[in-house]
C-alpha positions as CSV (number, residue, x, y, z in Angstrom):
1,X,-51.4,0.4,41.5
2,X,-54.9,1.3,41.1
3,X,-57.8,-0.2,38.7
4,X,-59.8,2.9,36.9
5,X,-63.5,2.3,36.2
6,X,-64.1,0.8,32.9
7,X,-64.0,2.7,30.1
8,X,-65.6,2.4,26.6
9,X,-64.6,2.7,22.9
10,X,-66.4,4.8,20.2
11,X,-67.8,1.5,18.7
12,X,-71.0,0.4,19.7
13,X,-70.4,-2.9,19.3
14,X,-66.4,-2.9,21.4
15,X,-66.8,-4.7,24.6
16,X,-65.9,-2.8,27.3
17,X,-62.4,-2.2,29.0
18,X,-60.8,-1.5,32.1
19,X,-57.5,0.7,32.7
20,X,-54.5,-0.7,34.9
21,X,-52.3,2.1,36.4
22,X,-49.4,1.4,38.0
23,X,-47.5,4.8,38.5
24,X,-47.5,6.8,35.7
25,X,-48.1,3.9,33.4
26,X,-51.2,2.8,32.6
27,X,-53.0,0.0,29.9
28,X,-56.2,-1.2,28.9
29,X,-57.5,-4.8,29.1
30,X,-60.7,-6.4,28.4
31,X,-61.9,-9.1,31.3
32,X,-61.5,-12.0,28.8
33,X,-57.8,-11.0,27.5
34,X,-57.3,-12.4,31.3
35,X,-59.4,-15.1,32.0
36,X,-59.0,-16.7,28.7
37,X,-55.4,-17.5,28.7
38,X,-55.4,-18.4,32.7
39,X,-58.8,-21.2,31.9
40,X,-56.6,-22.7,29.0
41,X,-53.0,-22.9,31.3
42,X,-55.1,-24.5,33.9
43,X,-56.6,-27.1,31.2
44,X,-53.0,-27.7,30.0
45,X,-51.9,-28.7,33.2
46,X,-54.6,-30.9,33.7
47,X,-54.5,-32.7,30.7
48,X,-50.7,-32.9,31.2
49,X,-50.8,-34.3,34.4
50,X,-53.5,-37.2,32.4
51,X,-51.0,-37.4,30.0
52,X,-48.1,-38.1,32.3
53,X,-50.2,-41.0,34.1
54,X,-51.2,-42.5,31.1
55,X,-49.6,-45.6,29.2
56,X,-48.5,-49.2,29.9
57,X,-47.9,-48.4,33.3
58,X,-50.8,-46.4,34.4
59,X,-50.4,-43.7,37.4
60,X,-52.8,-41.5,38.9
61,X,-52.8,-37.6,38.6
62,X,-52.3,-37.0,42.5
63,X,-49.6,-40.0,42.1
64,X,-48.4,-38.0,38.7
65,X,-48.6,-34.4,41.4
66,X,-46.4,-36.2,43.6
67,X,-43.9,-37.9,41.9
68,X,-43.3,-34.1,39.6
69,X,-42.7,-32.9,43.7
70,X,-40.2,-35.5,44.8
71,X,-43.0,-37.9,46.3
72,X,-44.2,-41.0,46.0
73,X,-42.3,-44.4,45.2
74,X,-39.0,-44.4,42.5
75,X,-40.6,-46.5,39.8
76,X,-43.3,-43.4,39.8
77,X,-41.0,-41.2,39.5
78,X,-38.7,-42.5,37.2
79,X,-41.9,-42.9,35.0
80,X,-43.0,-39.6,35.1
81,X,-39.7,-37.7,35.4
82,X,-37.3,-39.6,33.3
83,X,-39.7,-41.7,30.4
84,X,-42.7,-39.4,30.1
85,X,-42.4,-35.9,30.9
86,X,-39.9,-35.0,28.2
87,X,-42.2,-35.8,25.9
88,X,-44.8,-33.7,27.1
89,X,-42.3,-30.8,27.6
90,X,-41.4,-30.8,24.2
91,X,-45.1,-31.2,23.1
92,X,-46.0,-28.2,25.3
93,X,-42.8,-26.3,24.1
94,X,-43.4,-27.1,20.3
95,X,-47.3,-25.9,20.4
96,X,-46.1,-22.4,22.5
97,X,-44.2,-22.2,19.6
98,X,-46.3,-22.8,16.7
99,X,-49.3,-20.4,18.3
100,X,-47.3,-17.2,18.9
101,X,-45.3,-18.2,15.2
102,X,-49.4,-18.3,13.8
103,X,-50.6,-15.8,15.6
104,X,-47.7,-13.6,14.5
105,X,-48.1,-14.3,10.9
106,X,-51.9,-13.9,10.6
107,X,-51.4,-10.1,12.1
108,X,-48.9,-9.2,10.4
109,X,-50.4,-10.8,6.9
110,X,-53.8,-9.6,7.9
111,X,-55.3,-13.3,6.1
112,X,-56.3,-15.8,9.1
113,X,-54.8,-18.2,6.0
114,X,-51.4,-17.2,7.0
115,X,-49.4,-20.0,8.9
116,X,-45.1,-20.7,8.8
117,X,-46.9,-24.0,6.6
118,X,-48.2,-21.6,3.6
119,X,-44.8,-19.4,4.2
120,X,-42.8,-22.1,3.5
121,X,-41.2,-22.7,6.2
122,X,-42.0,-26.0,7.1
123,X,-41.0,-27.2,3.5
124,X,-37.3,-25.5,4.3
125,X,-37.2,-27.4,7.2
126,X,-38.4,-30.7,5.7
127,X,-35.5,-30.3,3.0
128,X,-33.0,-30.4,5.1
129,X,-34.1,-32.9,7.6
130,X,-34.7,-35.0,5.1
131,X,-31.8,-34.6,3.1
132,X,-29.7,-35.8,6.3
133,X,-32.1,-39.3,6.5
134,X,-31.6,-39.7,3.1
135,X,-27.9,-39.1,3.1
136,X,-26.9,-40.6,6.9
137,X,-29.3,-43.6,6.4
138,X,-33.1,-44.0,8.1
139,X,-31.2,-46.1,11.3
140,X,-28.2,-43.3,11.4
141,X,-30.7,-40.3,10.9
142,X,-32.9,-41.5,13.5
143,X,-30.5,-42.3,16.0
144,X,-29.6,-38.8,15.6
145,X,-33.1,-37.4,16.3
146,X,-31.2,-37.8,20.3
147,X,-28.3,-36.2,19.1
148,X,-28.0,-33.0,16.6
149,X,-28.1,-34.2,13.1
150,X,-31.8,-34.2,12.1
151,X,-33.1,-31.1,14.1
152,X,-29.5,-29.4,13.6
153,X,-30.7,-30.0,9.7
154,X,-34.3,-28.8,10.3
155,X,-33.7,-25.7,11.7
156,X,-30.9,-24.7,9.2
157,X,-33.2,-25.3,5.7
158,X,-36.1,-23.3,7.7
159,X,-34.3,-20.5,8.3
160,X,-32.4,-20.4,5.0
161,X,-36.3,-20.8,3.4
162,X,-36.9,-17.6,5.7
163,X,-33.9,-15.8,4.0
164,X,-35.3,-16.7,0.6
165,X,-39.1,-15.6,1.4
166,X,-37.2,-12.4,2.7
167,X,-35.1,-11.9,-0.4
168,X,-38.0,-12.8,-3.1
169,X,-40.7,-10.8,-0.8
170,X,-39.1,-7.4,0.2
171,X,-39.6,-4.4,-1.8
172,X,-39.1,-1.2,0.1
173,X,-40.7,-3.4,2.7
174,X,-43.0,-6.5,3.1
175,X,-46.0,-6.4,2.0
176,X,-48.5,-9.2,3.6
177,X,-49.7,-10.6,0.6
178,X,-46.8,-10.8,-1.7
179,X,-45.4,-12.8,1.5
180,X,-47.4,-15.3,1.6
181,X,-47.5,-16.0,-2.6
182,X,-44.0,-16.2,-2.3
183,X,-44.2,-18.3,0.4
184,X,-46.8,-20.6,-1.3
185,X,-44.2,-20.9,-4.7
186,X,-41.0,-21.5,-2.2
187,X,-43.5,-24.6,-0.4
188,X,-44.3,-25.7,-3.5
189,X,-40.9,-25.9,-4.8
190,X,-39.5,-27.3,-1.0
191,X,-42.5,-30.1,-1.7
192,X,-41.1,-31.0,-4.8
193,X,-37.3,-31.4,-3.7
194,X,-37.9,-33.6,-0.8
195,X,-40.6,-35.4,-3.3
196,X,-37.4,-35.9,-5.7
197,X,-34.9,-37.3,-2.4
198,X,-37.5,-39.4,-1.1
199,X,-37.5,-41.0,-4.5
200,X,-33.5,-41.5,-4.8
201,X,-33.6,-42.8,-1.2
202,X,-33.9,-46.7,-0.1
203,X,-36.9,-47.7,1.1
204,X,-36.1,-48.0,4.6
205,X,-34.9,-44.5,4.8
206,X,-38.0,-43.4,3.1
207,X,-40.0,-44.7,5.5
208,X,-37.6,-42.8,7.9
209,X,-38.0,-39.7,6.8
210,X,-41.8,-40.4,5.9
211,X,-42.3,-40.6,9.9
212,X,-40.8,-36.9,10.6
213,X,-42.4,-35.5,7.9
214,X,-45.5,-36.5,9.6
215,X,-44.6,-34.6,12.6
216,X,-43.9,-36.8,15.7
217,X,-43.4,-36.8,19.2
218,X,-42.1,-40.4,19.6
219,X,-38.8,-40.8,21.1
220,X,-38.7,-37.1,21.6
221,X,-36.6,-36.2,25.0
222,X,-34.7,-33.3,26.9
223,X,-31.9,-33.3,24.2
224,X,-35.5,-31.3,22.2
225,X,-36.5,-30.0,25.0
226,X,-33.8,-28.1,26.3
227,X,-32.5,-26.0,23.0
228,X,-36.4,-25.1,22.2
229,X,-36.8,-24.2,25.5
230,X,-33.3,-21.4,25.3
231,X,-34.9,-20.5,22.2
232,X,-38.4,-19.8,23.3
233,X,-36.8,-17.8,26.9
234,X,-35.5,-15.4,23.8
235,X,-37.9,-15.0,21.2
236,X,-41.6,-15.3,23.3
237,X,-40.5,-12.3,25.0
238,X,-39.3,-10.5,21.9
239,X,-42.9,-10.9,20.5
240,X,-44.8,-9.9,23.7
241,X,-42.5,-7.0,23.4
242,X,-43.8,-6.4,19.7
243,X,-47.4,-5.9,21.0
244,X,-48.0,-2.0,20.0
245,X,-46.2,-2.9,16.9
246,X,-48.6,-5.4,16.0
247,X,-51.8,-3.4,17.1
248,X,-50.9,-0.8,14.5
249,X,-49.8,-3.1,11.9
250,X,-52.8,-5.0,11.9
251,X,-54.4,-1.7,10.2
252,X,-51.9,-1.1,7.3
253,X,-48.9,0.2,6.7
254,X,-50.5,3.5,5.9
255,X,-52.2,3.7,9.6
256,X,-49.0,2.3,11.5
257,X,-47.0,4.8,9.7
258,X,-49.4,7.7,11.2
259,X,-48.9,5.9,14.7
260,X,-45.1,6.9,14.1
261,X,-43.9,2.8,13.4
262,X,-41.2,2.4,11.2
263,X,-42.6,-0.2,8.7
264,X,-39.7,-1.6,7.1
265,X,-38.3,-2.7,10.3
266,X,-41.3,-3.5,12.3
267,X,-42.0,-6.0,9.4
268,X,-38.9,-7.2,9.8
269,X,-38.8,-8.0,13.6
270,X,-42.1,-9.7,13.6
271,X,-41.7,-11.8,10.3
272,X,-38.0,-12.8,11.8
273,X,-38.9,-13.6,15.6
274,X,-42.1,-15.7,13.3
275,X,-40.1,-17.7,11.3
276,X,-37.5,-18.2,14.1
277,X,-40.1,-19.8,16.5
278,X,-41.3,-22.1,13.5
279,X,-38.0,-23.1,12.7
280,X,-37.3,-24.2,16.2
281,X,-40.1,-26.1,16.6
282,X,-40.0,-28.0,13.5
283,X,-36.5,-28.8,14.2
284,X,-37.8,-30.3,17.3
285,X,-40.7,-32.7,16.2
286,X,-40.6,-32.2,12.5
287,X,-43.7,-30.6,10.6
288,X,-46.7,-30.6,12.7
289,X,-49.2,-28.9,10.4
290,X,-52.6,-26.9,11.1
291,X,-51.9,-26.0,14.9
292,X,-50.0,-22.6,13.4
293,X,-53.2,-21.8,11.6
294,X,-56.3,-23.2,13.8
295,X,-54.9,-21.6,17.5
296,X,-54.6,-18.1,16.4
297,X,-58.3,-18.0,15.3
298,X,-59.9,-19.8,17.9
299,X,-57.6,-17.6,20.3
300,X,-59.1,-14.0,18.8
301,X,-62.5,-15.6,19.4
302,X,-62.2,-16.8,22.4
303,X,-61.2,-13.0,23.8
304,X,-62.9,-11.7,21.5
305,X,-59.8,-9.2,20.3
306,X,-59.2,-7.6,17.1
307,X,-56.0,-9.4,16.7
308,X,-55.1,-12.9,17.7
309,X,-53.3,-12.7,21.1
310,X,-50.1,-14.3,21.4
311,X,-49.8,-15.3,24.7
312,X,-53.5,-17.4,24.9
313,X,-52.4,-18.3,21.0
314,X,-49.3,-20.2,22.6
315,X,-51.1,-21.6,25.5
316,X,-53.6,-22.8,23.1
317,X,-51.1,-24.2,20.9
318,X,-50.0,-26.4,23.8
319,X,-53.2,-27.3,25.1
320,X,-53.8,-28.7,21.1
321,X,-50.5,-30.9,20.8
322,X,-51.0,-32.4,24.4
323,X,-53.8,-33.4,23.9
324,X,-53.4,-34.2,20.6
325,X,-50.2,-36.6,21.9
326,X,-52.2,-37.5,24.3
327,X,-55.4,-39.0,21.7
328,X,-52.6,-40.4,19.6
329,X,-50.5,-42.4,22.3
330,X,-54.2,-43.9,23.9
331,X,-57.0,-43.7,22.0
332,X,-56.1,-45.2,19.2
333,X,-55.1,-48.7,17.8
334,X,-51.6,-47.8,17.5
335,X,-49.2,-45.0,18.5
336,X,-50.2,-42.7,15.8
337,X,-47.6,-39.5,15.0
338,X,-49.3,-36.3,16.4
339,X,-49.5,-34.9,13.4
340,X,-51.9,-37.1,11.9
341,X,-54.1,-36.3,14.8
342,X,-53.7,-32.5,14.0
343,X,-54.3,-32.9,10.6
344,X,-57.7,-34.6,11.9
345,X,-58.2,-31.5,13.7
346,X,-57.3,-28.5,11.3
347,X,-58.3,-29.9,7.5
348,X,-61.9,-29.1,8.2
349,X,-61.2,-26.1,10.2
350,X,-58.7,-24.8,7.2
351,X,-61.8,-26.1,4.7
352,X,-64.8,-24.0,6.3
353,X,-62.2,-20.7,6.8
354,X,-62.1,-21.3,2.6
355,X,-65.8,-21.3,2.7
356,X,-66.7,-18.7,4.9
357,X,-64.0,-16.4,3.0
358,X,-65.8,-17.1,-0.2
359,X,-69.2,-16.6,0.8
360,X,-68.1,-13.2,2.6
361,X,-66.5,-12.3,-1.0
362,X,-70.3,-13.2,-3.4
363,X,-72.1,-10.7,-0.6
């Protein structure tokens, strides 16, 4: 393996690269693309270890260190291992998601706008969760956020949302923009269903479904961990592998085509493996909104890219819904669903992106 001097593109204003060979195969990579994502895993893990030590019974991070290793005394450990750090798994698991889902979207849509939330996606989800609260009862339903019957419910109305955004969308391919109008009419229309159950439901299972609609990671333990984390082992990888696919498509169909990328398909595998990762997620801790749409662009300025990067997208995804959990469960009066806290975070960011995009389009 040897590192090659760095090397320059045409554009005056490209930061510089540097080529990795190793054998006959050799990359580019810019200095940030690294440092970036390996600064925000290192922040994770320190705000998870907080997280982990922080609640009634408050532990120390080196106590925290040591009770994750096998040290320390039991009721440490049984703290950390069996009460809290499900919770932050899925937290971390759910934000990997949503990034690379966001980050996925946005290139692929060319519209930092993009998110699973404007796709629809979300709302599929929401149906169906809801739909099983309203139908099983709020104290059933939620009893079965341990077992199968509200995320088993979530995840099947995202994906069959997905199949109608692909039906109403394709047309000798996807095209980025009738995507997401589609998906804007199908979120309205998914809005407007669960409106409609929530209204033919009692009040205590309103209130039921009210909270996972929110998006929370209350209660939330390895029975969510351990399916999201199968599913992620599959489809992270299947969108690191989509990489060149995504640096072409990120120019148009026209220059991708030129690049020798079979459209049709490419769309395809990148809007599926999307939609999938969304799906997941929401099935785990219900609709978190903004954290699909805010990572991805603060992640392509961060490394300064022409694309968001999903890899420091994910991580950053994370970083936002630990700490966010984190804010919610201490900082606050009361134990306040993440997604509140989220919401918080992105509604401005999603306001001055509306701004900035119409005061690019009067120049």
């Amino acid at each position: 393996m040897t590192l090659a001097a760095p090397t320059r593109t045409p554009a005056s204003h490209a930061r510089p690269r540097r080529t990795l060979r190793v054998g006959p195969v050799s990359t580019t990579y810019r200095r940030r693309s690294l440092a970036v994502p390996v600064l925000v895993l290192v922040l994770l893990l320190l705000v998870s270890a907080v997280s982990l030590g922080r609640g009634d019974y408050p532990i120390s991070v080196p106590e925290v260190l040591g009770a994750l290793v096998g040290g320390g005394d039991d009721t440490a450990r049984f703290i950390v291992v069996e009460l809290r750090a499900p919770r932050i798994a899925v937290a971390v698991l759910v934000g990997l998601a949503l990034g690379v889902s966001g980050a996925l979207i946005q290139t692929f849509a060319r519209n930092p706008l993009a998110s699973p939330d404007v796709l629809g996606v979300t709302g599929g989800a929401a149906i169906g969760a809801v739909a099983v609260i309203v139908a099983g009862g709020g104290t059933t339903a939620v009893g079965a956020l341990g077992g199968l019957g509200v995320p088993a419910a979530a995840l099947l109305g995202g994906l069959v949302m997905a199949g109608l955004i692909f039906g109403l969308a394709w047309q000798a391919g996807i095209d980025g923009y009738r995507l997401v109008l589609v998906g804007v009419g199908l979120s309205a229309m998914a809005q407007a269903v669960v409106s409609y159950l929530l209204t033919r439901s009692a009040l205590f299972d309103a209130a039921a479904a009210n909270v996972w609609l929110t998006g929370s990671l209350n209660g939330r333990g390895w029975d969510q961990a351990r399916p999201l984390a199968i599913a992620l082992l599959l489809l992270v990888p299947a969108a690191l592998a989509m990489t060149r696919v995504l640096d072409a498509l990120q120019f148009g169909d026209e220059t991708a085509r030129a690049l020798g990328v079979r459209v049709p398909l490419a769309q395809l595998a990148v809007v599926l493996v999307a939609v999938g990762l969304a799906a997941f997620a929401v099935s785990a801790a219900g609709p978190i909104q903004f954290v699909a749409l805010v990572v991805p662009q603060i992640a392509v300025r961060l490394t300064g890219g022409s694309r968001p990067p999903l890899l420091t997208a994910g991580l950053l995804g994370a970083l936002l819904l630990t700490a966010s959990d984190l804010v919610a469960r201490t900082a606050l009066p009361e134990t306040f669903p993440v997604g509140v806290v989220t919401a918080v975070v992105g509604a401005p960011y999603l306001l001055w992106l509306l701004v900035r995009g119409r005061r690019r389009s009067t120049l």
